[in-house]
C-alpha positions in Angstrom: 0.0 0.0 0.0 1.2 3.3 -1.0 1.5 5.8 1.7 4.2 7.3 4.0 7.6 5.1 4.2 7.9 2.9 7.1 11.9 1.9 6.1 14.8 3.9 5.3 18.0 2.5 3.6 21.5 3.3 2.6 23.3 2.2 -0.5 26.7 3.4 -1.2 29.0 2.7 -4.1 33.1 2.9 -3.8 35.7 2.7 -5.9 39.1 1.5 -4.4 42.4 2.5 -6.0 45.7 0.3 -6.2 46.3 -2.2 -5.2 42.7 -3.4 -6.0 41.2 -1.5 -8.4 37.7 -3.3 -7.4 34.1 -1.6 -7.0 32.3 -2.2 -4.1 29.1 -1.6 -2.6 27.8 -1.0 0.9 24.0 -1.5 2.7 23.2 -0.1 5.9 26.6 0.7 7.2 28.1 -2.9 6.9 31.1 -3.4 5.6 32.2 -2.7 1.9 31.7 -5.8 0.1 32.5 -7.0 -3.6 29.2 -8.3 -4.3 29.1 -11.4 -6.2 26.5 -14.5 -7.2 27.4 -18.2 -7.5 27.5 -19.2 -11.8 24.7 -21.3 -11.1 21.0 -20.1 -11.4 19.4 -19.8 -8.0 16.0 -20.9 -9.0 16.7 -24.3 -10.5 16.6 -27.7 -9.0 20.5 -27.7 -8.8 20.4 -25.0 -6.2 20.8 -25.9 -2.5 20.8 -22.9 -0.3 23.6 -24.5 2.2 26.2 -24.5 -0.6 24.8 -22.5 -3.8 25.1 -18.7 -2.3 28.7 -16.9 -2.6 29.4 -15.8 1.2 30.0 -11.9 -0.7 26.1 -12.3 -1.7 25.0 -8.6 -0.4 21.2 -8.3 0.2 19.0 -5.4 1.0 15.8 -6.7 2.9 12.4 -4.1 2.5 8.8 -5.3 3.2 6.7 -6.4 0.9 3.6 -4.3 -0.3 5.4 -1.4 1.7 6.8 2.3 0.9 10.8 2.3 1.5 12.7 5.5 1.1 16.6 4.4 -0.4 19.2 6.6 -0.1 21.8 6.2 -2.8 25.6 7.6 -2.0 28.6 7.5 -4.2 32.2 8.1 -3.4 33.5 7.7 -7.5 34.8 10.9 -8.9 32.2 10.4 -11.8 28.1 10.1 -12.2 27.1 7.0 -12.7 23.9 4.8 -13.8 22.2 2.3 -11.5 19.5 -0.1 -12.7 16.5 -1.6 -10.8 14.8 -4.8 -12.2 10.9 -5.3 -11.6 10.7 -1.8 -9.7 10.9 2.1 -10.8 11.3 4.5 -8.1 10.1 8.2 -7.5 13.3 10.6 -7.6 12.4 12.5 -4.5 16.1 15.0 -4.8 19.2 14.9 -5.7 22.2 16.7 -4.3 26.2 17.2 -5.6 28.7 17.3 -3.4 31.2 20.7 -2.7 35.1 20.6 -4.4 36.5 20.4 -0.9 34.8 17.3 -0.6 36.8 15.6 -3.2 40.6 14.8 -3.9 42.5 13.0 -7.2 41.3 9.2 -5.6 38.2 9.8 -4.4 34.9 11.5 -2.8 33.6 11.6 0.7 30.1 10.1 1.0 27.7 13.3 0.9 26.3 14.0 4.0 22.9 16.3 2.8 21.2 12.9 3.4 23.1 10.6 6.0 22.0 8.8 9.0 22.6 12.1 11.1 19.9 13.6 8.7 16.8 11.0 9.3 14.0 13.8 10.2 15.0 15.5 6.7 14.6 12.7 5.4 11.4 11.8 6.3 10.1 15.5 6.1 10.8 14.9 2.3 9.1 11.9 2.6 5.6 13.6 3.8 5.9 16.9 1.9 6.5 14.9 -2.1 3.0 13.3 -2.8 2.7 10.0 -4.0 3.1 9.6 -7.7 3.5 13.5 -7.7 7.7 13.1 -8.7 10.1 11.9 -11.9 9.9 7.5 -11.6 12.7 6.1 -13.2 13.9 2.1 -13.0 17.3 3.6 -14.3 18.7 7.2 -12.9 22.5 8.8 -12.6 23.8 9.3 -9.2 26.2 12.7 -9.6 30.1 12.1 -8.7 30.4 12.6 -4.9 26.6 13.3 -4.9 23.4 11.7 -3.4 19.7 10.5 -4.6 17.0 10.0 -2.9 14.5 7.9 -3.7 11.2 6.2 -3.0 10.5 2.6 -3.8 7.0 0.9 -3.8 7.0 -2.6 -3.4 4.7 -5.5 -3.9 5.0 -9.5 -3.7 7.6 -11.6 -2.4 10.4 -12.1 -4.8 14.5 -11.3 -5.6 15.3 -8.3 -7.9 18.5 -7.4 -9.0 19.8 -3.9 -8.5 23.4 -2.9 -10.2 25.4 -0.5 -11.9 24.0 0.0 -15.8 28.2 -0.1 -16.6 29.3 -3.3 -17.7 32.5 -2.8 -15.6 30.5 -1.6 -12.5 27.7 -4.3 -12.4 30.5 -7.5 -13.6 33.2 -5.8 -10.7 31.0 -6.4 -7.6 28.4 -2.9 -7.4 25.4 -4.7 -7.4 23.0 -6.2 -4.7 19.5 -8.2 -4.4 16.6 -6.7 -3.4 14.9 -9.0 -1.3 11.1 -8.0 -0.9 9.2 -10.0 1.7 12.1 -12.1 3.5 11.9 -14.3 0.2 13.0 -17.9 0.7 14.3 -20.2 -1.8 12.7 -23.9 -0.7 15.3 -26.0 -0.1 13.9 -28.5 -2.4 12.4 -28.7 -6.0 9.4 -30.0 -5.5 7.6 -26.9 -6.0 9.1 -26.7 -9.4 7.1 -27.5 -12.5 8.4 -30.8 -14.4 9.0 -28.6 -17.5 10.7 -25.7 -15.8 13.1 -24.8 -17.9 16.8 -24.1 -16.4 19.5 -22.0 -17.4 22.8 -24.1 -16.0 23.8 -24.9 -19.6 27.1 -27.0 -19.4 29.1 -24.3 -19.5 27.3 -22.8 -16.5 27.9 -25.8 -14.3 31.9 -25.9 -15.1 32.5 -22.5 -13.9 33.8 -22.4 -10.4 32.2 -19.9 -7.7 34.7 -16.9 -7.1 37.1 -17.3 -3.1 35.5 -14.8 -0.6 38.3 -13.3 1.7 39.2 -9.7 3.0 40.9 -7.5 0.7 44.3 -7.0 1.0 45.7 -3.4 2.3 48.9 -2.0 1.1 51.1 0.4 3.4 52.6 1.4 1.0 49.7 2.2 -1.5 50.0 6.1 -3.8 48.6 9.1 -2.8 47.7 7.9 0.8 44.1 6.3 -0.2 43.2 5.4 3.5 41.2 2.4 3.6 39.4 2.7 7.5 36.9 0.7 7.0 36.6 -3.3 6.3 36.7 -4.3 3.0 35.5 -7.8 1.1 36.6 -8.9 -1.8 35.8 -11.9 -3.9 37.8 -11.9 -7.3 40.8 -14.5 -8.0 43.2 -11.8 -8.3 42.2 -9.9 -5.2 42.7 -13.1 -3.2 46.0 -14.3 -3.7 47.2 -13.3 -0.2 44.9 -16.0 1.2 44.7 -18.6 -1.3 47.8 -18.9 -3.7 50.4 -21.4 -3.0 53.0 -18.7 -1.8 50.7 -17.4 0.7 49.9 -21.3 2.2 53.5 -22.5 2.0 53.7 -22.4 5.6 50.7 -24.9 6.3 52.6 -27.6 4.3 55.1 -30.7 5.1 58.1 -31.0 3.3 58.1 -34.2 3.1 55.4 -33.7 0.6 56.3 -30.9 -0.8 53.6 -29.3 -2.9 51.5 -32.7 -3.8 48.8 -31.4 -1.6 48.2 -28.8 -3.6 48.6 -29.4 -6.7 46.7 -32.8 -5.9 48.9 -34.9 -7.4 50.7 -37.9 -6.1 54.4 -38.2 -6.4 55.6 -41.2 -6.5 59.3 -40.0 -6.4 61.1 -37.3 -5.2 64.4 -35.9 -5.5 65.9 -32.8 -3.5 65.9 -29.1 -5.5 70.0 -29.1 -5.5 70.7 -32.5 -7.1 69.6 -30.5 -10.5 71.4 -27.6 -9.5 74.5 -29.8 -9.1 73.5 -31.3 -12.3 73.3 -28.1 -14.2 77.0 -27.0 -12.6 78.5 -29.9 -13.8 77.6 -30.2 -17.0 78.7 -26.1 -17.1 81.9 -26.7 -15.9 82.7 -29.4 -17.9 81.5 -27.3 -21.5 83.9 -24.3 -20.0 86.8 -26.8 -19.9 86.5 -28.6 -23.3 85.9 -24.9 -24.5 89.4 -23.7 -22.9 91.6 -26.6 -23.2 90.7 -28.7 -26.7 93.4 -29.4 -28.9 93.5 -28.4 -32.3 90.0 -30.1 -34.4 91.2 -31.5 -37.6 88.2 -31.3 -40.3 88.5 -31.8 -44.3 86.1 -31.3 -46.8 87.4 -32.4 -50.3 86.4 -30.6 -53.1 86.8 -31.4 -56.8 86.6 -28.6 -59.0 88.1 -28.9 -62.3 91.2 -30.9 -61.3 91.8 -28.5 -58.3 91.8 -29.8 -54.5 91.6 -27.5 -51.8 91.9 -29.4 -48.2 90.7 -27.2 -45.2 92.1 -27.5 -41.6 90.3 -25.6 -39.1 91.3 -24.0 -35.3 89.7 -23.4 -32.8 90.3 -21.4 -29.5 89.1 -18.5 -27.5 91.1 -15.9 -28.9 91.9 -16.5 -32.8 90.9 -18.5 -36.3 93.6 -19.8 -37.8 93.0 -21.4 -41.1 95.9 -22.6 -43.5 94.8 -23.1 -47.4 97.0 -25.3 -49.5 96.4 -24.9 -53.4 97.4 -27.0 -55.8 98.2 -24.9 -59.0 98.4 -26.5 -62.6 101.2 -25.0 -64.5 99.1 -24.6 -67.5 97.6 -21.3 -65.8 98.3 -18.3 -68.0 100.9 -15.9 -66.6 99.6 -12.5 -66.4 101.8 -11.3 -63.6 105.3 -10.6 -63.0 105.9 -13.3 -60.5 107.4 -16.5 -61.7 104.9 -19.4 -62.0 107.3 -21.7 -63.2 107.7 -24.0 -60.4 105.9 -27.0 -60.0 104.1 -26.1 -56.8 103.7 -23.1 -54.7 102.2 -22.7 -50.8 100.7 -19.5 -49.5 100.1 -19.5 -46.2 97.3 -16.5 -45.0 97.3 -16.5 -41.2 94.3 -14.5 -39.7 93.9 -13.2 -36.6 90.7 -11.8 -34.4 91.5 -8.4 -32.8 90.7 -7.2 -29.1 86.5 -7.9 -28.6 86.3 -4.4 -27.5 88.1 -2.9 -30.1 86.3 -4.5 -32.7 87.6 -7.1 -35.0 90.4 -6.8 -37.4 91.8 -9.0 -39.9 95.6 -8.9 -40.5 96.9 -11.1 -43.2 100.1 -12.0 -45.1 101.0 -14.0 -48.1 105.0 -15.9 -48.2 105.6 -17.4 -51.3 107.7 -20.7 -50.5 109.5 -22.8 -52.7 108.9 -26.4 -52.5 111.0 -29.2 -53.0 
């Protein structure tokens, strides 16, 4: 029944800066909490209340076929949507906050309408008529500001309230309406046979998000005080309480980390038998490196009667390569040096200069008679 409201309520959206970057939402002065839902659908015969509902599940309770005055507060540096399902609300006023109020991270919570402010609140209440102001299922809450609004409710049932931004509602600002103290029955019988349900495959192999309390840094930019309790429930804002680093403590060595990775070993071998392993086999490649002897290679080639056998050296330092050509005597003699003996060496020895200095090539050509 429509009249004057017999409930007043707080919701107030936040927006945490590193290290969580994470939206959050608070009802009634409780803590700030990451709101999230299990994957599965709550009205299916798959759901069991004892075990279906993510402990971060943030309800507002309101009487059923009541008036209820909500008071929605923002700390975000920018205006924002918020959606209601199955509901519109009158806009009773609206107030934005002062620029002292506000620094680079973040808002205070606008205290126009507050807890310390209840007879305003209900003086508004009595002097808007019913029906007489803007309704709206969807409206902007101003950056730093405050709405106030007036709900009229009706049966028993779960409606889903949230911010209209994809990153605000999938992020944890959101909460369910619960009109009437609804109660999912424990059991399906009061299911149809052919109710349809919506935990596709898919739905059933996602896992329900950890619940834990949100990790505060000392250390954290611009000194973004975090006084109050927060709740977060995101992998990534949980790793202080449930990665491996964070449990190693709670485990045996003797079993290492079997019990959580839920495996079972059926050998082990100590961390510094590899590490002995890998120093060997170092060592040993440094040595064979610093102390081989000369590698003898050859690679015959046949090229028009000529044969040119090729032995290579190694080392740290220096190449050395030394070319033996075989030279036919029926080459023409375009040059002043004498071809006429049989066969001729020339010996080219090169050299690798300093690393540092860049490399250099020196190289020198004897002429040696052979017997």
């Amino acid at each position: 029944q429509k009249g004057v409201a017999s409930e007043i309520h707080f919701v107030e959206t936040h927006f945490q800066l590193a290290p969580l970057y994470a939206h959050f939402v608070r009802v009634d002065n409780s803590f700030w909490i990451q709101n999230d839902f299990p994957p599965a659908a709550m009205i299916s015969r798959e759901y069991r209340p004892a075990n279906s509902v993510h402990p971060h599940s943030v309800p507002l309770e309101v009487a059923s076929n009541s008036t209820v005055i909500i008071v929605w507060r923002t700390t975000l540096l920018m205006d924002h949507p918020i959606h209601l399902h199955g509901h519109t609300v009158e806009i009773l006023d609206v107030s934005h906050p002062k620029r002292q109020h506000c620094n680079l991270a973040h808002c205070e919570l606008n205290q126009d309408y507050s807890t310390n402010t209840l007879d305003k609140i209900r003086a508004l209440d009595k002097t808007t008529q019913i029906d007489a102001a803007v309704k709206k299922d969807t409206f902007i809450i101003p950056a730093g500001g405050v709405v106030v609004t007036r709900l009229h409710t009706g049966a028993q049932g779960l409606w889903l309230a949230h911010g209209q931004m994809d990153v605000h509602r999938q992020d944890g600002m959101s909460f369910v309406l619960n009109v009437g103290d609804y109660q999912i029955p424990k059991f399906d019988e009061w299911l149809p046979n052919d109710f349809p349900s919506c935990n596709t495959s898919l739905v059933k192999s996602l896992k329900m998000n950890p619940a834990c309390e949100c990790f505060v840094d000392k250390d954290r930019p611009l000194l973004v005080e975090m006084p109050d309790k927060y709740l977060c429930s995101r992998s990534h804002l949980c790793h202080h309480e449930f990665s491996q680093a964070a449990n190693l403590h709670s485990y045996r060595y003797k079993k290492g980390f079997s019990s959580i990775q839920n495996v079972t070993r059926v050998w082990q071998m100590p961390g510094f038998i590899f590490m002995l392993c890998f120093g060997l086999i170092v060592a040993v490649t440094l040595m064979l490196l610093a102390f081989l002897p000369s590698i003898p290679s050859s690679q015959s080639k046949e090229k028009e009667g000529h044969t040119i056998p090729w032995i290579k050296r190694i080392s740290f330092l220096s190449v050395t390569a030394d070319a033996t050509t075989t030279t036919r005597s029926s080459i023409p003699r375009r040059s002043t040096i004498d071809y006429s003996v049989p066969h001729r060496r020339s010996t080219i020895d090169f050299s690798v200069g300093s690393i540092f200095d860049g490399m250099s090539y020196i190289g020198t050509v004897n002429d040696v008679e052979e017997s």
